[in-house]
VEXDOSE-624187 format. One record per residue (C-alpha): x, y, z; residue in one letter. Coordinates in steps of 0.25 Angstrom, whole numbers, plus 5000, padded with zeros to 4 digits. Each point is the difference from the previous one (the first is absolute). Example, Ala and Ser with C-alpha at 12.3 -4.5 7.8 and 13.67 -1.06 7.14 Angstrom:
BEGIN
site X->5049 Y->4982 Z->5031 residu->A
site X->5006 Y->5014 Z->4998 residu->S
***
This chain:
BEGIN
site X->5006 Y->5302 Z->4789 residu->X
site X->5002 Y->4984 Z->4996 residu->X
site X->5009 Y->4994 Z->5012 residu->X
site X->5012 Y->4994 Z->4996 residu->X
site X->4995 Y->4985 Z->5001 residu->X
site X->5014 Y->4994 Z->4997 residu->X
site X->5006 Y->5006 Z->5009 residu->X
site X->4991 Y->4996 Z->5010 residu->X
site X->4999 Y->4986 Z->4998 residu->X
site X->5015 Y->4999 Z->5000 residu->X
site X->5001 Y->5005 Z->5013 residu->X
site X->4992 Y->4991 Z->5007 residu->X
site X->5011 Y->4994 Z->5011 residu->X
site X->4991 Y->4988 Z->5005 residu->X
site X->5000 Y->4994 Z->4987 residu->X
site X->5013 Y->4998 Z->4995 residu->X
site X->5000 Y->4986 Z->4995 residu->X
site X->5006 Y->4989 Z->5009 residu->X
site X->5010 Y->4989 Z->4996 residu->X
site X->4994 Y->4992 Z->5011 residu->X
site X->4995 Y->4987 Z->4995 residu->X
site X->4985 Y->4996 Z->5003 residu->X
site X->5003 Y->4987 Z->5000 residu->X
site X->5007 Y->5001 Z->5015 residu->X
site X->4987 Y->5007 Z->5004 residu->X
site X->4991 Y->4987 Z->4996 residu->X
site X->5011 Y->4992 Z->5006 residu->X
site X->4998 Y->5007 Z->5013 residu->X
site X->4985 Y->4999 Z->5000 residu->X
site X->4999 Y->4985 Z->4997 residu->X
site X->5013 Y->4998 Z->5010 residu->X
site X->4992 Y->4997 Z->5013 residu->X
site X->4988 Y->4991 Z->4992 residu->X
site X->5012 Y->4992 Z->4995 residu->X
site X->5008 Y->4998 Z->5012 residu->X
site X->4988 Y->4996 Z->5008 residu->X
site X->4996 Y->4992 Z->4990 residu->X
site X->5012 Y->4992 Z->4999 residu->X
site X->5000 Y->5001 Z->5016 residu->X
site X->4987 Y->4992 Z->5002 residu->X
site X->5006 Y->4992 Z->4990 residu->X
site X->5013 Y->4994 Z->5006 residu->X
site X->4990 Y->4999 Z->5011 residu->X
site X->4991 Y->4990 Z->4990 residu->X
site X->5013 Y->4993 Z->4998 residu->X
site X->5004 Y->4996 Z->5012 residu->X
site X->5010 Y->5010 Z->5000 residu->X
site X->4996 Y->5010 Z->5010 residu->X
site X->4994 Y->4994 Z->5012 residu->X
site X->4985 Y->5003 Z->5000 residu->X
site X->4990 Y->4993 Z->4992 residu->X
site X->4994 Y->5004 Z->4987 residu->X
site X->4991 Y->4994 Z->4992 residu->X
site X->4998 Y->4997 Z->4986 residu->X
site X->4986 Y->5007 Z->4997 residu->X
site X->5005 Y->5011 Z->5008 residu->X
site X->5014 Y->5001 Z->4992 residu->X
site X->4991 Y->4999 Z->4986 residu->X
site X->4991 Y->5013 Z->5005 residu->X
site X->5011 Y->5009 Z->5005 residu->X
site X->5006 Y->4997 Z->4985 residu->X
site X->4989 Y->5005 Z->4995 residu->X
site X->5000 Y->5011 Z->5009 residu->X
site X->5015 Y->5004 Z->4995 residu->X
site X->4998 Y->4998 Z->4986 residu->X
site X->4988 Y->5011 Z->5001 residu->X
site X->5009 Y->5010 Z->5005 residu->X
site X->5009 Y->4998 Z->4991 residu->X
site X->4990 Y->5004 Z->4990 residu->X
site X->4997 Y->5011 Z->5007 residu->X
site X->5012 Y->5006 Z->5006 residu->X
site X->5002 Y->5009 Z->4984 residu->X
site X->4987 Y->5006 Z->5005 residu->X
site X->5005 Y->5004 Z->5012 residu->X
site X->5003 Y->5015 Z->5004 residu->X
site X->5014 Y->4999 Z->5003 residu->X
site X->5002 Y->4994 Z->4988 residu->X
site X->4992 Y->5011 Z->4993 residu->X
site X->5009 Y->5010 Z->5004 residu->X
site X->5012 Y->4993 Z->4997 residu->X
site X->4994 Y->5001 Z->4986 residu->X
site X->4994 Y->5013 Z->5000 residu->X
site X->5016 Y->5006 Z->5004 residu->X
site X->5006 Y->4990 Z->4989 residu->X
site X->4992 Y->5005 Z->4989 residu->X
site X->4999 Y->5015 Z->5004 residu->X
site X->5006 Y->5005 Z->4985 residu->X
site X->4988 Y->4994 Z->4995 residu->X
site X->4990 Y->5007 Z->5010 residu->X
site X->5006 Y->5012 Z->4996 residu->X
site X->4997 Y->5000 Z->4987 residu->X
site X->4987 Y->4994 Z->4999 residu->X
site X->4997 Y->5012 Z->5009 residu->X
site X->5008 Y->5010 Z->4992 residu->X
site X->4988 Y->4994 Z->4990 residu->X
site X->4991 Y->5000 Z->5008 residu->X
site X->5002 Y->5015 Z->5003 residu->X
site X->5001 Y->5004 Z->4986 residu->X
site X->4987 Y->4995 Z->4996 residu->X
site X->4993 Y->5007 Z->5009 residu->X
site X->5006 Y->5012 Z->5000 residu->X
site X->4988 Y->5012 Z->5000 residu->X
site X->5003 Y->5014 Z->4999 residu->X
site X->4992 Y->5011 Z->5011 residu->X
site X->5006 Y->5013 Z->4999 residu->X
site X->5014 Y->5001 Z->4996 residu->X
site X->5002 Y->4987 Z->5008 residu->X
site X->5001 Y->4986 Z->4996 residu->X
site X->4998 Y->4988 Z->5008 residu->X
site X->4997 Y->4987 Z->5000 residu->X
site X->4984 Y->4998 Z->5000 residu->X
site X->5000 Y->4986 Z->5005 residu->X
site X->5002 Y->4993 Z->5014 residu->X
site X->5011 Y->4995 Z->5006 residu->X
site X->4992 Y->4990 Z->5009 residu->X
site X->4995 Y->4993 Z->4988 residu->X
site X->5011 Y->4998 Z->4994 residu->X
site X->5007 Y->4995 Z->5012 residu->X
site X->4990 Y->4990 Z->5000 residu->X
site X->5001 Y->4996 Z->4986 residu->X
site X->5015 Y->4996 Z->5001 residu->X
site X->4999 Y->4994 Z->5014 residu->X
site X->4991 Y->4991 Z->4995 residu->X
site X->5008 Y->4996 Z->4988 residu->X
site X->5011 Y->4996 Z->5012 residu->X
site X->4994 Y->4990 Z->5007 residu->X
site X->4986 Y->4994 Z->5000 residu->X
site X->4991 Y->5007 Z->5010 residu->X
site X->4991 Y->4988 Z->5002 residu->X
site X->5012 Y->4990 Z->5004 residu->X
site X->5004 Y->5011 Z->5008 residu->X
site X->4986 Y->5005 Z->5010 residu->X
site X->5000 Y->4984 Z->5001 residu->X
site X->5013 Y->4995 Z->5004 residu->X
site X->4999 Y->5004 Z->5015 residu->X
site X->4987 Y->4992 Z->5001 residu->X
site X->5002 Y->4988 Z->4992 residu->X
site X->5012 Y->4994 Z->5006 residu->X
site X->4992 Y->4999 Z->5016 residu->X
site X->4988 Y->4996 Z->4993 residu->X
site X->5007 Y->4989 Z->4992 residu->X
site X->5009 Y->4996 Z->5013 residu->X
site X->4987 Y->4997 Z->5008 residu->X
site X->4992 Y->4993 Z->4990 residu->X
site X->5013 Y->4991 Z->4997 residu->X
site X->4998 Y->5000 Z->5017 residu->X
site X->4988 Y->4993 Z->4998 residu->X
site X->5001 Y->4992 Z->4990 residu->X
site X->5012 Y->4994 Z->5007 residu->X
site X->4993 Y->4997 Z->5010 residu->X
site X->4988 Y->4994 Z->4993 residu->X
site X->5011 Y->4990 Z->4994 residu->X
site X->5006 Y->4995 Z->5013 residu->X
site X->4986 Y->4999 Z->5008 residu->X
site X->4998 Y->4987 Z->5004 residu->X
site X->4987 Y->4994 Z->5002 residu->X
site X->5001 Y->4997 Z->5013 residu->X
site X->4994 Y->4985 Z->4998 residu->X
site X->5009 Y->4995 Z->5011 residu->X
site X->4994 Y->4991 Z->5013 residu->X
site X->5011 Y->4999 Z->5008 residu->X
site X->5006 Y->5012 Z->5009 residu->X
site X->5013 Y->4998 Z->4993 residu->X
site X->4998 Y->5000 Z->4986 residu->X
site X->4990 Y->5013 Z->5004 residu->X
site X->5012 Y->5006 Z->5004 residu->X
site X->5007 Y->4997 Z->4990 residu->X
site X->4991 Y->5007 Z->4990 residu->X
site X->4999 Y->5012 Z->5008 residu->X
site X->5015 Y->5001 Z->5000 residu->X
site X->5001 Y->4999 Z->4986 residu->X
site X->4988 Y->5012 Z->5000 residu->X
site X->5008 Y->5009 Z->5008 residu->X
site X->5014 Y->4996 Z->4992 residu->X
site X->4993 Y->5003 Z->4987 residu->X
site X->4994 Y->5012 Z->5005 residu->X
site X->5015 Y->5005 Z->5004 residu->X
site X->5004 Y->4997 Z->4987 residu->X
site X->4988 Y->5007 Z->4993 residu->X
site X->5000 Y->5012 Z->5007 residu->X
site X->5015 Y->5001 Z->4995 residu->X
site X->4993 Y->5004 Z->4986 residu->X
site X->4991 Y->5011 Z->5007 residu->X
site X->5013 Y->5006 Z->5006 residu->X
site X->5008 Y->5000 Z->4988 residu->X
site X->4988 Y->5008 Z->4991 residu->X
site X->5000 Y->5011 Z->5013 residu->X
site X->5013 Y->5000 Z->4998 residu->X
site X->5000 Y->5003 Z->4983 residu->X
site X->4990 Y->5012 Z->5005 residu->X
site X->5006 Y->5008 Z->5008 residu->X
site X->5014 Y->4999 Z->4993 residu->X
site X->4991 Y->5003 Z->4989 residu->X
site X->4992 Y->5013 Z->5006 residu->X
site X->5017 Y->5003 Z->5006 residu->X
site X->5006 Y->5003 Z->4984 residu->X
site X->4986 Y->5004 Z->4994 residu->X
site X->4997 Y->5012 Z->5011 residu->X
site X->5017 Y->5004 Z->4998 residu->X
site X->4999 Y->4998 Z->4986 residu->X
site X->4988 Y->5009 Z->5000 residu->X
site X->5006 Y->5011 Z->5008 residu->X
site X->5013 Y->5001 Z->4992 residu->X
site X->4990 Y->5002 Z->4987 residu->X
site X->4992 Y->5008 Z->5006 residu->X
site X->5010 Y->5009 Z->5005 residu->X
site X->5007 Y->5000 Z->4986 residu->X
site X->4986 Y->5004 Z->4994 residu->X
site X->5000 Y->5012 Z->5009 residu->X
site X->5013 Y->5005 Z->4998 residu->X
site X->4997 Y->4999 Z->4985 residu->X
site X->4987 Y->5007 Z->5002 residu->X
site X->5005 Y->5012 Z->5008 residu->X
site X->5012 Y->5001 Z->4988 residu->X
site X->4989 Y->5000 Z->4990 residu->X
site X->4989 Y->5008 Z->5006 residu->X
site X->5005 Y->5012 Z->4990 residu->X
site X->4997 Y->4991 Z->4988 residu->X
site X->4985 Y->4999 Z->5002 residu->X
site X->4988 Y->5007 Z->5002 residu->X
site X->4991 Y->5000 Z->5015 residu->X
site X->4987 Y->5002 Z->5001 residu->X
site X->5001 Y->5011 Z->5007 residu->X
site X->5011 Y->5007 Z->4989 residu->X
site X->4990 Y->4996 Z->4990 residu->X
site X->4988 Y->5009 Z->5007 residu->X
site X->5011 Y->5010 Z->5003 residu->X
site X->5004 Y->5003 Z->4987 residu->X
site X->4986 Y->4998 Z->4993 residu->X
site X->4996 Y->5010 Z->5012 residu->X
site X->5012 Y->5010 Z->4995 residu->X
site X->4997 Y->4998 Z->4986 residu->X
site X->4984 Y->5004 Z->5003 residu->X
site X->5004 Y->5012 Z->5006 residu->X
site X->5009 Y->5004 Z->4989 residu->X
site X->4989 Y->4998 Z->4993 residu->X
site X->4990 Y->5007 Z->5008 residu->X
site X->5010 Y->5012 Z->5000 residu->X
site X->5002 Y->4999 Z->4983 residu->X
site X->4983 Y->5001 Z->5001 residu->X
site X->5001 Y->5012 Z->5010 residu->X
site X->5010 Y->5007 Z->4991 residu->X
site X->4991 Y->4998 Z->4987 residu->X
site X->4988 Y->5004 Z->5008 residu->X
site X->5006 Y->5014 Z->5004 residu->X
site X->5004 Y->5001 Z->4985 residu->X
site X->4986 Y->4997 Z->4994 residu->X
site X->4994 Y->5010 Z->5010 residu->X
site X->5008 Y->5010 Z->4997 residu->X
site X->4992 Y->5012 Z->4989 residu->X
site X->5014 Y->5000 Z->4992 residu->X
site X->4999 Y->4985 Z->4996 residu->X
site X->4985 Y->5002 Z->4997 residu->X
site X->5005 Y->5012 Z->4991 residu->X
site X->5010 Y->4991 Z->4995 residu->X
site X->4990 Y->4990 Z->4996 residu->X
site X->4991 Y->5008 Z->4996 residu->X
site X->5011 Y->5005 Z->4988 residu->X
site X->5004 Y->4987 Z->4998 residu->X
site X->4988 Y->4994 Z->4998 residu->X
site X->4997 Y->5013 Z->4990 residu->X
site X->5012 Y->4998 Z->4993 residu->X
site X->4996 Y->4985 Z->4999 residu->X
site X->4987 Y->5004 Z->4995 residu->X
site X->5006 Y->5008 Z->4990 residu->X
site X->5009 Y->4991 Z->4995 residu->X
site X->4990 Y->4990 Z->4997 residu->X
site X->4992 Y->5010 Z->4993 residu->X
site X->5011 Y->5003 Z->4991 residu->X
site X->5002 Y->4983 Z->4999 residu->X
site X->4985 Y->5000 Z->4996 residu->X
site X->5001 Y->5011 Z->4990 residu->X
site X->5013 Y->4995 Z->4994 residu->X
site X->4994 Y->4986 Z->4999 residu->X
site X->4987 Y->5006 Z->4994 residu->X
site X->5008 Y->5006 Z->4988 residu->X
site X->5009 Y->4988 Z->4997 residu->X
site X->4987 Y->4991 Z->4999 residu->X
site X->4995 Y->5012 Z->4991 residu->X
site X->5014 Y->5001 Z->4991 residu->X
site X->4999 Y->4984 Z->5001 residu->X
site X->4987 Y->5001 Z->4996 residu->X
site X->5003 Y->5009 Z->4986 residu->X
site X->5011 Y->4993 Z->4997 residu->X
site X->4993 Y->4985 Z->5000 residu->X
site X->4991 Y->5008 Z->4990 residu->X
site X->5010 Y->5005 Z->4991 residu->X
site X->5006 Y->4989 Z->5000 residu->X
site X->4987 Y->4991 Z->4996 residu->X
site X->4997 Y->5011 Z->4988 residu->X
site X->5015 Y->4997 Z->4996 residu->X
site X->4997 Y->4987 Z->5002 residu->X
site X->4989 Y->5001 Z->4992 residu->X
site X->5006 Y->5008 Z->4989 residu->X
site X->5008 Y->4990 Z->4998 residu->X
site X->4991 Y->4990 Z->4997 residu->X
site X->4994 Y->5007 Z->4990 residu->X
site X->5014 Y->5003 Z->4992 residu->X
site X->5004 Y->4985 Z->5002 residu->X
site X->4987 Y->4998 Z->4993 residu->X
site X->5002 Y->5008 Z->4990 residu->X
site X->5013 Y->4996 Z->4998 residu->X
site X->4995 Y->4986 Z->4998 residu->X
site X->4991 Y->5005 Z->4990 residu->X
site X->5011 Y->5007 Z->4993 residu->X
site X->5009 Y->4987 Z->5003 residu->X
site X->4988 Y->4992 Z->4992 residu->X
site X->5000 Y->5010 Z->4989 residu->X
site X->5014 Y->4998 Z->4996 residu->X
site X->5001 Y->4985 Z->5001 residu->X
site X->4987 Y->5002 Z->4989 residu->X
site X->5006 Y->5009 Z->4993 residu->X
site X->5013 Y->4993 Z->5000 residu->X
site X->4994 Y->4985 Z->4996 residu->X
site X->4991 Y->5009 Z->4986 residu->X
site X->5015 Y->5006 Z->4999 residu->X
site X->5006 Y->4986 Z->4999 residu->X
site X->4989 Y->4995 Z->4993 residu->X
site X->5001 Y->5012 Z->4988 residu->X
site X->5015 Y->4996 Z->5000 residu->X
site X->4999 Y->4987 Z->4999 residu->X
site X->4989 Y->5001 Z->4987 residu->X
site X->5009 Y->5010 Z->4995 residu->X
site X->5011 Y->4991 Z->5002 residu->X
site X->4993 Y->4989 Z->4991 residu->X
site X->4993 Y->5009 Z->4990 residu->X
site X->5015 Y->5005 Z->4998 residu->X
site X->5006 Y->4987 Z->4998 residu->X
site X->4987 Y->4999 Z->4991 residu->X
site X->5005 Y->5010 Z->4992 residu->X
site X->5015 Y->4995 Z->5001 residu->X
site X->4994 Y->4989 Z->4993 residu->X
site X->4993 Y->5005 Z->4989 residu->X
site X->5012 Y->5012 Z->4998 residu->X
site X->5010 Y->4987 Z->4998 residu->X
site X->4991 Y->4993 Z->4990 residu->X
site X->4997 Y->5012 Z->4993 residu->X
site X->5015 Y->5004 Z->5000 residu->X
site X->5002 Y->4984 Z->4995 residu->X
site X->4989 Y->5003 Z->4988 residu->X
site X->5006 Y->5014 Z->4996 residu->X
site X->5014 Y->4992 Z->4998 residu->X
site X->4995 Y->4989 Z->4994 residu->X
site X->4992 Y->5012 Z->4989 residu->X
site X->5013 Y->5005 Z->4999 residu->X
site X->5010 Y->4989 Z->4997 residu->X
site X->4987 Y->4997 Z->4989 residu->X
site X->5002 Y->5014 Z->4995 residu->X
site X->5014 Y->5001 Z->5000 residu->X
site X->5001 Y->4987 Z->4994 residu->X
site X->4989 Y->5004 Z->4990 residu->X
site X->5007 Y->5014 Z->4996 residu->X
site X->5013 Y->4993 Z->5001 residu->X
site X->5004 Y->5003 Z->4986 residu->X
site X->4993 Y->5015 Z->4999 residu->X
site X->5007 Y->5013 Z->5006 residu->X
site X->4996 Y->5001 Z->5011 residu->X
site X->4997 Y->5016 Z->5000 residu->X
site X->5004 Y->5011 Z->5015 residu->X
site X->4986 Y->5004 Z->5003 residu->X
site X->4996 Y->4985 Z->5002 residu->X
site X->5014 Y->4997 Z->5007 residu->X
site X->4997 Y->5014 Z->5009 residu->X
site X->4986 Y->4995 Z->5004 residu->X
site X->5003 Y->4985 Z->5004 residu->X
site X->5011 Y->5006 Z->5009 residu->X
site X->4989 Y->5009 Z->5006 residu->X
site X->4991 Y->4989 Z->5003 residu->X
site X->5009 Y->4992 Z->5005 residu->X
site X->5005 Y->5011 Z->5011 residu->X
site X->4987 Y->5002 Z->5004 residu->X
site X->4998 Y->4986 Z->5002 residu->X
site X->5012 Y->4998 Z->5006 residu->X
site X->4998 Y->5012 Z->5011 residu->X
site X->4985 Y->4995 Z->5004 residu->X
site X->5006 Y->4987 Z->5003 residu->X
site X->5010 Y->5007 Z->5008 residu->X
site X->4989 Y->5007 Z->5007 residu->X
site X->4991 Y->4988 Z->5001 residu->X
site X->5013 Y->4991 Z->5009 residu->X
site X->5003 Y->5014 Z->5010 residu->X
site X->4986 Y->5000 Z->5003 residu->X
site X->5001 Y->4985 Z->5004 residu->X
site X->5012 Y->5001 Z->5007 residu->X
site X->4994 Y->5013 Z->5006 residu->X
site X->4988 Y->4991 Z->5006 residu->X
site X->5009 Y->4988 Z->5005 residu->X
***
């Protein structure tokens, strides 16, 4: 069952987000390094009464102006930031979660580890090397400034007379005062430093584990991991030892047997089936071909036949169009005949104008001319006939 994440996250009392301003948590750190400073500093100015040199004033600046630089990298002021911001680290591990959510079983859990994480975001807090550094440096840099303060007011001790020797030897030890000033303040910076890194630790640490303990239910152990993948392999096993028993049983051998009959069968009747639909594919690829076949042989012969009728209908066109001009021919010859009969009779007409003319003649002309009159007749339908 998937836990309810949201829920979880929400609940997580040690980081509700604080409207506690960092800045008075650097102020607090860099509180003592500046009051010190400004202490050996009235000092240099007469103000205080002890001396105070000004090679010793320059290295202790130097000094304070590191820890201010690394007083955002300390661990009281990473926890100050780490409760500030705590909305954020929810959801970036709400995220975080999600995408590594793996499922065993019916439960779903985060397959990642909480460590790496942690570490991941504490380093985006604060720098880690300013940090593992700071409770060394200021020391270090508090007895080299020693030195060097020293090696600045060293005399040379050149003197011949007792009094001027003693002289330099009470500068020596005055600037030997002043510069152990310098050692002092850098001790000083390191354990006010060591102070708010191991508290600021603490608190984080402690807020680590209560969000740890609240979150335990939302990732996978190793040990929950080998417990369920031991639980699913014996459900396993068990599902084997069940399916064992069934296969040595003789009523699922029987079972098989018949099934594998059956399927046997079956596959005969697929092979059989297959073997006369290739056959009937077979017959009717060949049918078709002679149809195909078949009908080559009409299409050519309906070319040939196609040929014949255009031969037959160019000689056809060819006959009518001779008969067309051996008729126009006879037209001709018809109309000049016709134009000679006239002219024969208005010659005989006007020759036998004055004699009686007698029936039978009268009878006979008329004859002709009907005749005449019923071939031309004959002779135009058979031309219109052709157009």
């Amino acid at each position: 069952m998937q836990p309810d994440m949201t829920q979880t996250l929400q609940s997580l009392a040690s980081l509700e987000t604080t409207k506690k301003n960092c800045s008075m948590v650097y102020l607090k750190i860099i509180a003592l390094p500046t009051l010190a400073y400004v202490y050996f500093l009235l000092g240099y100015l007469g103000i205080l009464h002890f001396k105070v040199g000004i090679h010793s004033i320059v290295l202790i600046g130097l000094i304070y102006l590191v820890a201010l630089i690394f007083a955002k990298h300390n661990g009281e002021y990473g926890a100050c930031y780490f409760r500030r911001y705590a909305n954020e680290f929810k959801i970036e591990l709400n995220e975080y979660i999600t995408k590594n959510l793996m499922r065993i079983g019916e439960e779903v859990k985060s397959n990642a580890s909480f460590e790496n994480f942690i570490d991941y975001y504490s380093k985006r807090i604060r720098n880690d090397n300013y940090a593992s550094v700071g409770a060394g440096i200021f020391p270090t840099m508090g007895i080299l400034g020693t030195f060097i303060s020293i090696a600045l007011t060293l005399p040379d001790f050149s003197s011949q007379t007792v009094g001027a020797l003693e002289n330099e030897i009470s500068l020596l030890l005055s600037g030997v005062g002043t510069a152990f000033y310098v050692s002092i303040y850098g001790i000083t910076l390191s354990l006010w430093w060591i102070f708010f890194e191991k508290r600021g630790l603490s608190r984080f640490d402690r807020d680590i584990e209560s969000i740890k303990e609240e979150t335990t239910s939302l990732f996978w152990t190793k040990e929950e991991i080998e417990h369920a993948y031991l639980k699913e392999n014996l459900q396993n096993f068990e599902k084997i030892g069940k399916m064992f028993e069934r296969l040595s049983s003789n009523d699922f051998f029987e079972r098989l047997s018949k099934s594998i009959e059956s399927k046997f069968s079956l596959f005969d009747q697929m092979l059989t089936l297959e073997a006369e639909a290739v056959k009937r594919g077979a017959e009717h690829i060949k049918d078709g071909m002679d149809a195909l076949a078949r009908s080559q042989e009409k299409q050519r012969d309906l070319g040939l036949i196609h040929e014949n009728i255009l031969s037959q209908l160019n000689q056809f066109n060819e006959n009518t169009t001779s008969l067309h001009v051996k008729m126009n021919e006879e037209q001709v010859v018809m109309l000049e005949t016709n134009k000679e009969l006239l002219v024969a009779l208005n010659e005989a007409l006007g020759n036998r104008i004055d004699m009686p003319i007698r029936n039978e003649e009268v009878e006979s002309l008329k004859e002709s001319l009907k005749i005449i009159d019923a071939e031309t007749e004959q002779i135009i339908q058979k031309m219109d006939a052709l157009r």
